[in-house]
Steps between C-alpha positions, in 0.01 A plus 500: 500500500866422416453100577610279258297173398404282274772277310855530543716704273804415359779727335684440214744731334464835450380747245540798720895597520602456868546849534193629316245699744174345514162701443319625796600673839777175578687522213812285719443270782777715696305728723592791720184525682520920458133511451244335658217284284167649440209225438224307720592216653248223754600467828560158407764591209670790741574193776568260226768736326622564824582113627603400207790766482600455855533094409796624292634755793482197692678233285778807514530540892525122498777454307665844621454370870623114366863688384425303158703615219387781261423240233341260656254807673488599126369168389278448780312836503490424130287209569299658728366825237444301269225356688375787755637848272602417176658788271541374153765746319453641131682197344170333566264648281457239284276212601337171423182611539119505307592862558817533340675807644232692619460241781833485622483922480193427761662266678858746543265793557327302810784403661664834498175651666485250756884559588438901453212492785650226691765704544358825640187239739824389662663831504182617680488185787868551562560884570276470845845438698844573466572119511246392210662821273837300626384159386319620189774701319791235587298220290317733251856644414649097500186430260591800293860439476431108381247643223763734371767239456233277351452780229713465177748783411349641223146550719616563824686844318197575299325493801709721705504749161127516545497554877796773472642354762779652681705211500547504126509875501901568368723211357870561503649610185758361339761765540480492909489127493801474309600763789395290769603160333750363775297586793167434405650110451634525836228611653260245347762202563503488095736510217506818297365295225210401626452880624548603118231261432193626719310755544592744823243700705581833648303524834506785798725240777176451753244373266732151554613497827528110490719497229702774630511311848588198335838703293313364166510857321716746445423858648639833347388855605135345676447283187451138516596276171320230447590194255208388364545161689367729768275670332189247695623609842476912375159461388367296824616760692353719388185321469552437888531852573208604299290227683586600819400860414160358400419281775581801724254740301261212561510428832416899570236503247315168592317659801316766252395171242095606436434112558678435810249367707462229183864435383682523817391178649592297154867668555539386808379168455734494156793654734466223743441249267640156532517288181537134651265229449215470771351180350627170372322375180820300339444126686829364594783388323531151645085383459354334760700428792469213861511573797834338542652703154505817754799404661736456177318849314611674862853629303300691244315706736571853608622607826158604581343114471818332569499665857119388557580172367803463752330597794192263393729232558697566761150579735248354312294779545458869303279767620189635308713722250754281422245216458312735268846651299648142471193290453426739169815495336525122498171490379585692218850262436234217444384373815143402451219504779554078558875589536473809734345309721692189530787791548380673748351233671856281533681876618247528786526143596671578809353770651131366400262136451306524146208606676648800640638590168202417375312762706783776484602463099287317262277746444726799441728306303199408301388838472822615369429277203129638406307181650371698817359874533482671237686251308745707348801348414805724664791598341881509664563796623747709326803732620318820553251306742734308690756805555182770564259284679488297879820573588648254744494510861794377719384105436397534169690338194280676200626822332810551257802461637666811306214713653460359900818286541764678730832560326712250671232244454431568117899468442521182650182402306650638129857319573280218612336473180847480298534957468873476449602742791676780261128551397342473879550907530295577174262291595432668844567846380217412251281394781590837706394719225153337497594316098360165648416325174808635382683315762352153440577533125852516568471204736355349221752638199814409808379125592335426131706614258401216247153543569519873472591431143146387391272597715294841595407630200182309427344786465746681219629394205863411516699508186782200432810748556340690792732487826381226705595582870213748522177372624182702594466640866340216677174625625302194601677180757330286212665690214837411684365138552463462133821672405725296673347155426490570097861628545624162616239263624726247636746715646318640836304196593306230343416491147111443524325339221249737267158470629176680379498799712087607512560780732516837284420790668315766354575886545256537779650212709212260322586161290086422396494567147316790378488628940512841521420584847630785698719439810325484812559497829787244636491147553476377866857487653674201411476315825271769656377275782875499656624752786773595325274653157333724781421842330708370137273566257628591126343645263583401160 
């Protein structure tokens, strides 16, 4: 309903003054969220609205959880609503459209409806559990907060005139400022000319507890004063309280919803949502790659393939999941079906003649690349899979390191892979609290800081002047791949020549043009006639 399509629009100056309400029920782009929306939406649109919002909530906890600075977070969540939420402000309303104004109008009025019921989907799949209500108001309040200091001046207080707003409720006169002149600059670490100059906010004391905490304000008779260089921090608390009132009146209400038994299994899955990438469909960054290329590529991998491809060579031998986990992901780096074999075949050359490989392997590893069964062409499996599915047994290599490794063992594995130990701690701690892909991105961010500069946001637009030491959560071994080797090709390993890469891998897993068949059931293990693959079975 609220989808945009069609051509791409482009704003020019405006003809609306910045400050100017626009017609209809979101005259600002600054929302309170008092009242829930009222319209039909699909099923399709309600999860839609939902995902896209929590891509932004994401991008947030990433960057809260990476300690980067409040600018660069600024510029990256930027980035990331303009392409999953964007909120275009009043300034706007003149486009370069067929439509001239009127479309823009549509387009403002669209976005603000999608961020209104966004808003209040997620506010419903996050009030089940204290936790969620936790998680929810800490980056809705964050998102909130950035918004507001986005705002110009002369909208951001027309806004809070129209929303009567406590915050803006009583402005100190010029009489008891004069009063106050000497402390209020003490109190706010500023000279009393600069106090002269701004605006000051008269505020009961606990409606800004952090700035209270934090000796920023001066307090007389239960009465904060607020310069308006703090004015932001007022008004997100109070949003914050006002959220947290809401999400509480929600959680007790959402047992009575009339369409429970429809809704409550969407919230859920929304509320347990994870937003990585399942599939590969973005080839490799190096083209088609040997057999004997593996060995100088091994640098770029992550932990996760660097361990398999470690304990391939020192035993010449991987169990069914690791076979499977590895064999994948350097498919999808550019080893074609020829290649894969010749690779495999030389790794298992001492523990096995050709004819015993022959027998154990060919056909799985032919399978993997669509030319046996049912000849679908497998993608690489991606984060979620490898850290949710098969774990490892007690002689297994597969798995993700951040997930199954033991503490000790991942330390010596991060410092290993050039973590500079400062950093080793944040790293585990990461790892404890369950942020795995978290964890390798700042492996990746510590040990490739010049590739971190150019690489991971394939999938956003990056302005010129945006800060360049924040990448996109890695989500995918293949996405990390790719990452480091356009960051500095030469640096890790071998600089391999660019080769026509052929293997592109559809959204279902599938590289036939035009394929559209649903996943089925799982290939054959990979080296399923072996002792060892006993009872290994994956399903993709």
């Amino acid at each position: 309903m609220f989808r945009q399509g069609g051509a791409n629009v482009s704003v020019t100056s405006s003809t609306f003054g910045s400050s100017t309400p626009l017609p209809g029920i979101y005259p600002y782009r600054l929302n309170l969220y008092r009242t829930p929306p009222f319209a039909e939406l699909t099923l399709n649109e309600f999860e839609t609205f939902a995902l896209d919002r929590l891509h932004v909530l994401k991008a947030i906890e990433s960057c809260l959880l990476r300690s980067k600075k409040e600018d660069d977070t600024q510029a990256y969540v930027d980035q990331i609503a303009k392409k999953y939420l964007p909120l275009g402000s009043n300034s706007s309303a003149n486009v370069a459209t067929s439509n001239g104004s009127s479309g823009i109008l549509k387009v403002l009025e669209d976005e603000r409806r999608k961020d209104h019921f966004s808003h209040f989907i997620l506010r419903l799949a996050y009030c089940r559990t204290e936790d969620l209500r936790n998680w929810y108001l800490k980056h809705e309040t964050m998102l909130f907060r950035m918004r507001l200091k986005n705002e110009d001046k002369e909208t951001r207080e027309a806004w809070l005139k129209r929303e009567k707003f406590d915050a803006a409720s009583e402005i100190v006169g010029p009489e008891e400022k004069a009063r106050l002149l000497r402390d209020l600059a003490a109190a706010s670490n500023a000279t009393e000319a600069d106090i002269s100059a701004e605006a000051i906010y008269k505020v009961p004391f606990e409606i800004v507890p952090d700035l209270v905490g934090r000796r920023r304000v001066l307090v007389r008779w239960g009465f904060a004063y607020v310069p308006e260089r703090e004015h932001t921090a007022l008004i997100v608390n109070q949003f914050r309280d006002m959220l947290k009132a809401d999400l509480d009146a929600t959680a007790r209400a959402l047992p009575t919803l009339d369409e429970s038994d429809r809704l409550i299994p969407i919230l859920t899955s929304i509320g347990n949502q994870y937003l990585g990438r399942s599939e590969w469909n973005e080839g490799s960054a190096v083209g088609v790659i040997k057999a004997e290329d593996v060995d100088g590529l091994v640098n770029h991998f992550p932990l996760c393939m660097k361990n398999l491809h470690t304990h391939l060579r020192a035993d010449s031998h991987l169990k069914h999941g690791g076979r499977l986990q590895y064999g994948l992901f350097l498919k999808g780096i550019g080893l074609p079906l020829e290649e894969a074999l010749v690779f495999w075949r030389r790794a298992f050359a001492k523990k096995m003649d050709e004819a015993t490989f022959n027998k154990s392997h060919l056909y799985n590893i032919r399978y993997n690349f669509g030319m046996e069964g049912q000849k679908k062409d497998w993608s690489p499996f991606g984060c979620m899979k490898i850290i949710t599915s098969n774990a490892p047994g007690p002689s297994d290599n597969h798995g993700c390191p951040y997930r199954h490794f033991a503490p000790d063992l991942l330390k010596t594995q991060v410092l290993a892979a050039g973590v500079p130990e400062a950093s080793v701690d944040e790293i585990l701690a990461l790892s404890k609290n369950q942020h795995y892909t978290i964890a390798c991105t700042r492996v990746f961010e510590l040990t490739r800081k010049a590739a971190a500069g150019g690489a991971g946001k394939a999938d956003v637009a990056v302005d010129p002047g945006a800060p360049k030491e924040v990448i996109e959560t890695i989500t995918h071994p293949n996405m990390y791949f790719n990452m480091s080797y356009k960051g500095n090709p030469g640096r890790f390993g071998r600089k391999i020549a660019p080769g026509s890469n052929n293997m592109q891998f559809d959204g279902n897993g599938g590289s036939q043009p035009g394929e559209t068949e649903q996943q089925g059931t799982a290939p054959p293990p990979f080296g399923g006639n072996t002792q060892d693959d006993d009872a290994m079975a994956v399903d993709r």
